[in-house]
N, C-alpha and C positions, 0 to 999 in steps of 0.2 A: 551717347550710347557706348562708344568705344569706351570713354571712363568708364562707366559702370560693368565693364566687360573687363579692364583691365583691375579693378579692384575687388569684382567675384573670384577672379581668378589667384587674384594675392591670398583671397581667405581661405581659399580654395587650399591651397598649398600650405600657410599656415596651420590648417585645419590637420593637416597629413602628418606633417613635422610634427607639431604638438598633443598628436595623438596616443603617442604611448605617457607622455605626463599628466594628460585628460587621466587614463586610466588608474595609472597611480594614484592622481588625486581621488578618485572614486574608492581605489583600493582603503584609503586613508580614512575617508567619508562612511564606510561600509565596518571600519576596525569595530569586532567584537558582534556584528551582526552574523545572520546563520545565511542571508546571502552574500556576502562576501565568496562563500566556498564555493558560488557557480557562475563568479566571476572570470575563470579561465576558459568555461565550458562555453557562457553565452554572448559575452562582453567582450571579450580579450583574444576572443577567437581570430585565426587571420580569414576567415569567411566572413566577419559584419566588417565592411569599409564604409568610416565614415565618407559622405559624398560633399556638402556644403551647407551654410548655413545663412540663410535668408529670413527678414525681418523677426529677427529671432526663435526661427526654425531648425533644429539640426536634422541633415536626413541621413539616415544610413543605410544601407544596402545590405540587406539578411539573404543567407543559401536558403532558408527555411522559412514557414509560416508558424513552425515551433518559436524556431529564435525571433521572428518577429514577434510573437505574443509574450515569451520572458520578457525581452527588453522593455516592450512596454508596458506590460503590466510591473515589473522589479524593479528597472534599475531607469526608465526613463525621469523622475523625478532628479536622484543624487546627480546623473549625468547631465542634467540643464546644468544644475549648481556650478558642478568641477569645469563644464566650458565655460562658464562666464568667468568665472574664477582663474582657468591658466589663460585663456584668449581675451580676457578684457573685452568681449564683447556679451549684450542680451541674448539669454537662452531661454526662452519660458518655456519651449516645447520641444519631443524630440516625436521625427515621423519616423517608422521603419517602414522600408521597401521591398518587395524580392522581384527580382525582375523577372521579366517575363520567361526568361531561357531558365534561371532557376528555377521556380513555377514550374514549368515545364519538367524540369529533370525529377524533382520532387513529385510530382503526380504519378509518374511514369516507377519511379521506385517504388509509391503507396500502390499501385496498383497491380505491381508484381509481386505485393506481400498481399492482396487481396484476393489474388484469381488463382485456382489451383495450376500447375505445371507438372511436367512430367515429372521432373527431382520433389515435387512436394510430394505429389503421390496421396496416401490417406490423410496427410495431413494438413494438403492445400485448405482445404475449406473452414482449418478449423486455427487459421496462424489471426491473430491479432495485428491490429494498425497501431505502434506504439506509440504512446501523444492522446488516443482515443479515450478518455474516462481514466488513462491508469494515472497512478501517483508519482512526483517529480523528486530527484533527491535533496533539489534547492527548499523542499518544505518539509524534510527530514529533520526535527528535532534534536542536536545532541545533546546528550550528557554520560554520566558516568556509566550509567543503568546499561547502555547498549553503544558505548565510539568505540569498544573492539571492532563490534560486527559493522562499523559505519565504516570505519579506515579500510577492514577487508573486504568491504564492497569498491571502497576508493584503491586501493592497491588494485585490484583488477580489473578497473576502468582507464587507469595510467600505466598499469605494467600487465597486459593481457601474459604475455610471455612468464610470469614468475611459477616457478615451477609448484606452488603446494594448489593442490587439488585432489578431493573437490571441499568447496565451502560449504560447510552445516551448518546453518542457523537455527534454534530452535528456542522455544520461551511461550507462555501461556497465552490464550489467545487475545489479541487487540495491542500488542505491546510493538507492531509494525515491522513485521517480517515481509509481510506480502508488501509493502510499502515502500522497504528496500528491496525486492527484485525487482518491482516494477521500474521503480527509480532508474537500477541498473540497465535493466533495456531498454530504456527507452535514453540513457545517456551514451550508451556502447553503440546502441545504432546511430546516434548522432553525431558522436566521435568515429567512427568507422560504418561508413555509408555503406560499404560494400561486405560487410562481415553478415551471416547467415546468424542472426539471432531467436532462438525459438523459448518460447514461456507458456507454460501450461500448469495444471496443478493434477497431482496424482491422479483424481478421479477423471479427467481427460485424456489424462495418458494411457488410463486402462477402458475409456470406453474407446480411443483411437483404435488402440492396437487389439481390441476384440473387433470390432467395426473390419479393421483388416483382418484378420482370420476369416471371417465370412468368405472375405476374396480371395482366398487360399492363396495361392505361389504369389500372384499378379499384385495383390492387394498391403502383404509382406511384405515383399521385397522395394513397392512401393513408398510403404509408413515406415521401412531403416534407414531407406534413402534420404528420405526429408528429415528422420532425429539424428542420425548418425553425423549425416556433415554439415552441423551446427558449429558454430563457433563460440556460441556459448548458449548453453541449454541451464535454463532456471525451470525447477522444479519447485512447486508450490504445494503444502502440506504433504508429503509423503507417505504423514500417519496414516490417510486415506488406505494404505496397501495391507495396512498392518491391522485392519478391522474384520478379517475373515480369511479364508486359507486361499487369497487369489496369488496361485502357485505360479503359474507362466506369466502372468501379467509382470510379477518381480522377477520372474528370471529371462525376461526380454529388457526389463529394467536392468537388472545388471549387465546384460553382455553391452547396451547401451552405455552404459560409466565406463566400462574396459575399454571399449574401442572409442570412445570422447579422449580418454587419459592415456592411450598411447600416442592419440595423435595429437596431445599438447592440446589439446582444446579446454575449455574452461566449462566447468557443472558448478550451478550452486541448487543449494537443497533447501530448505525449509518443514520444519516439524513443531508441533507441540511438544516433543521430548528429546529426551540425548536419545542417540543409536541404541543407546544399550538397553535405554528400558520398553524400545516400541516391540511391542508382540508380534509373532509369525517371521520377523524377520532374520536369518539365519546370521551367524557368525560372519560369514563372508563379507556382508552387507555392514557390519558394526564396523571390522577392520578395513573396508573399505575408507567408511565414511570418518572413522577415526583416524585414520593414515594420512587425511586433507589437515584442515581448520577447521573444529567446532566449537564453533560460541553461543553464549546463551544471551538474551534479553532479558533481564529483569525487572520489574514491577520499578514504574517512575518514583525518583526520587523529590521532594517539593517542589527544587529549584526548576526540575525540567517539565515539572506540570506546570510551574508558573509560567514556563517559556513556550509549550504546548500553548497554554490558554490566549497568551498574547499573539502569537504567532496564527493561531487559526481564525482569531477575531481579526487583523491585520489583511488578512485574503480577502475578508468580507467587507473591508471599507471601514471596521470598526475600531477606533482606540478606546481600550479600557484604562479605567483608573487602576491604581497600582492597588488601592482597596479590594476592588472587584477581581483583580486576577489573582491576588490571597483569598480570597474568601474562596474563590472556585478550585482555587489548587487545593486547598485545606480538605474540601468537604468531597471532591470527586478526585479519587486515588487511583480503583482498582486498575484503572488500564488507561493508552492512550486514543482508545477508542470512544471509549465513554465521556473521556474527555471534550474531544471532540463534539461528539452527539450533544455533550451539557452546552457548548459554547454556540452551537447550529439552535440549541433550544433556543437560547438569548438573545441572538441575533434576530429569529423570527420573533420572538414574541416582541422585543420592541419597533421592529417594523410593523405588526399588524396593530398595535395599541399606538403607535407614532409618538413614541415615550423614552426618554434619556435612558441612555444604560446604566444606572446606578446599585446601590446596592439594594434597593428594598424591590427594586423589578427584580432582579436576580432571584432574589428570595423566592418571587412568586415565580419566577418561570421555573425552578427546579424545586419547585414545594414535594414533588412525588419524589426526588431523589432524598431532598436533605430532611423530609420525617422520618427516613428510616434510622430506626434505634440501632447504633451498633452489638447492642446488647440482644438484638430481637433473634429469638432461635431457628435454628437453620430451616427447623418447618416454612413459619413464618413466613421465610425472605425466599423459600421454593415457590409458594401459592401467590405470594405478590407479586413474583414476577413472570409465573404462570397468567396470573389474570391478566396481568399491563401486555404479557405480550399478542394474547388471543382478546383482547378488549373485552376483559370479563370484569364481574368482581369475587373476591375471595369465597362470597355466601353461594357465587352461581358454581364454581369446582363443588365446593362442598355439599349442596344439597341436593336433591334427587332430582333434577331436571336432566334432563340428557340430549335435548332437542341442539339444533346449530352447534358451536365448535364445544358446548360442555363436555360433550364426550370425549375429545381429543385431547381437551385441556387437564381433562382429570387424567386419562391416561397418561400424557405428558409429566404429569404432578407425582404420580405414585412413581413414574419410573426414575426420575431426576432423586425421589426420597430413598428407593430405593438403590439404587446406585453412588449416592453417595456418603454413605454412612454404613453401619455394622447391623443395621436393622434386618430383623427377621422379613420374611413373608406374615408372618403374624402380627407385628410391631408396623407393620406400613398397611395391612389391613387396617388395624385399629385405628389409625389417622383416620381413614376415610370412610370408618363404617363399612370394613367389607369383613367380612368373617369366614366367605373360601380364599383358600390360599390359590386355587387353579383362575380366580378372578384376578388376583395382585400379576399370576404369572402371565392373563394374557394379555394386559395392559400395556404388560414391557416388553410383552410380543409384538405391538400391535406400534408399540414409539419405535423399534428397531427400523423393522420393516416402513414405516414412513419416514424417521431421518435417510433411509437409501435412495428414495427417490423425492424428497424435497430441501434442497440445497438450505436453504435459509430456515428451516425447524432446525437440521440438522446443526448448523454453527450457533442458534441459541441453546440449545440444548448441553452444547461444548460448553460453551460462556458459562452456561450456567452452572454446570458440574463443576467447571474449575471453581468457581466464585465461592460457591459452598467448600467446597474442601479445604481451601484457601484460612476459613474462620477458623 
């Protein structure tokens, strides 16, 4: 017993010593992968301590139930390898642990971001558990198209202190803007436990802060409390502000950016366009947002659809052939969103048919993406995607049934035609058989007024305009 006590204990110590050359060899193991880059974040941190390794067990001690789920979902596989590899001993498996007083400290932090406080004020109820559904930057995609705006989110996760502020992000939608703030807070609070991180997106920020006007003095001075001493406040779509004259709603937004940027605190933004061209928003706001860093994202390049494709099959347990993630890069371009959705298609469809991933299932699971004709005119690719999104068919917009979501989806149809293109009231009549102009006008009355208050019409609708303009 003593022997087996005195030679746990040898590996024990070995394990300690040869700890940062474990990692290096990981480092080495990981060259030219995309998680290599949340190797200091998750892996290399001085909060995972390796503890020991029994019948080829490695167990390590995580602060977090975050970092315990990276490591082993990421990197427990390369890290069995590099311990057998520098320690000469069997690794098949790695356990992470967090112990119970971690555990403990981590609940007690999730739950002072959950329950409102006096400093939250309007905004306790509505702060986010970050980890909860949002997105990580270890599954952040680079390439050319968007490693400005990747590095500018990394320079402010490693140098909170660097004095340009605030960051603008803007590019069409699905090309993963919201992707990287999310990333960011949820890495900034896990690099800085104790930093006041708040993320929201425009249309939250203006229904908080009407929410507090209701409450007059008590309700105010509550909802500045909780934005004002953020340590870094990520704003998500902005355009949101710039869709009607919500006058105070941006000029509580701005004194908000003033007093973040005198007191060194960090703002990043997010938009579908540059400063300059969103509408209602005054000069101040441009030179503002212009006076930080503003980068754009642009429409993926082959290479990093090809790494998109590979990378989101990879989450889901799946390796594709190098055929199959050409084919998919080739034929789904417009965004990285789409991408995704193509590759979540493939994934289901061969698990529910229990059928090899190849390329002739491929083919069938995106037969409604890759028949469309790039040639097919922008009518066309409105009512197609009108039907597919209301589960209609082209014949139900177009004919005179009106019963269930027809009505919505025509309206939807004429305003999307309308709006993105130089067509008359008269020329989008004639599409759909209407011949008053006061019918064309209240269709597109009738799609405003429902993108206000349904979140997900409203972002396909976006998609969709951009998509058209785009041809």
């Amino acid at each position: 017993m003593t022997q087996m006590s005195e030679m746990t204990s040898e590996t024990v110590q070995d394990l300690a010593q040869s700890w940062p050359r474990v990692l290096e060899r990981v480092g080495v193991r990981l060259s030219g992968s995309n998680l290599k880059r949340g190797l200091s974040t998750w892996l290399a941190s001085d909060k995972v301590r390796p503890c020991e390794i029994q019948e080829g067990r490695l167990l390590l001690e995580c602060p977090t139930p975050m970092f315990q789920m990276m490591i082993r979902d990421r990197y427990a596989g390369v890290l069995a390898e590099s311990v057998t590899e520098v320690l000469g001993l069997p690794c098949a498996e790695v356990v992470c642990r967090v112990s119970r007083h971690a555990l403990r400290q981590h609940r007690q932090r999730i739950e002072a971001q959950r329950e409102p406080t006096p400093s939250a004020g309007a905004g306790g109820d509505e702060r986010q558990v970050f980890g909860r559904g949002f997105k990580i930057l270890q599954d952040f995609v680079v390439g050319s198209c968007n490693r400005l705006a990747f590095d500018a989110i990394q320079r402010i996760l490693d140098h909170p202190e660097n004095p340009v502020n605030p960051l603008f992000i803007h590019g069409s939608s699905g090309l993963g803007k919201t992707h990287l703030e999310q990333g960011l807070a949820v890495a900034f609070k896990e690099r800085y436990p104790h930093a006041q991180v708040v993320y929201m997106s425009g249309e939250q920020f203006r229904n908080m802060y009407l929410s507090a006007c209701e409450k007059k003095t008590p309700g105010i001075q509550a909802f500045r409390v909780s934005i004002r001493h953020a340590d870094l406040l990520l704003i998500d779509d902005i355009h949101f502000l710039s869709r009607g004259q919500m006058v105070q709603t941006r000029e509580e937004m701005f004194s908000t950016f003033n007093e973040l940027a005198e007191r060194g605190k960090k703002v990043v933004i997010t938009s579908d366009a540059h400063p300059s061209d969103l509408k209602y928003l005054e000069d101040r706001f441009v030179q503002r947002f212009t006076g930080g860093l503003v980068v754009m994202l642009d429409r993926p390049d082959a290479a990093l659809r090809r790494e998109v494709v590979l990378a989101k099959a990879r989450l889901q347990g799946i390796e594709l052939s190098d055929e199959v993630a050409d084919f998919v890069a080739d034929h789904i371009t417009d965004n990285i969103r789409e991408i995704e959705g193509a590759v979540n298609k493939i994934v289901a469809f061969a698990h529910s048919f229990q059928r090899p991933v190849d390329l002739h299932l491929v083919r069938q699971a995106l037969s409604d993406l890759l028949s469309r004709d790039p040639s097919e005119s922008r009518i066309k690719v409105i009512l197609r995607a009108v039907a597919d999104y209301f589960d209609l068919s082209v014949e139900d917009i177009l004919g005179k049934g009106r019963g269930g979501s027809r009505s919505m989806a025509r309206h939807v149809a004429i305003y999307v035609t309308k709006n993105s293109g130089s067509d008359t009231y008269a020329g989008v009549g004639h599409v759909f058989g209407i011949k008053s102009h006061a019918t064309v006008s209240y269709a597109c009355e009738q799609v405003v007024r429902h993108r206000a208050a349904n979140p997900d019409l409203d972002r396909f609708v976006e998609d969709l305009l951009l998509r058209v303009r785009r041809r």
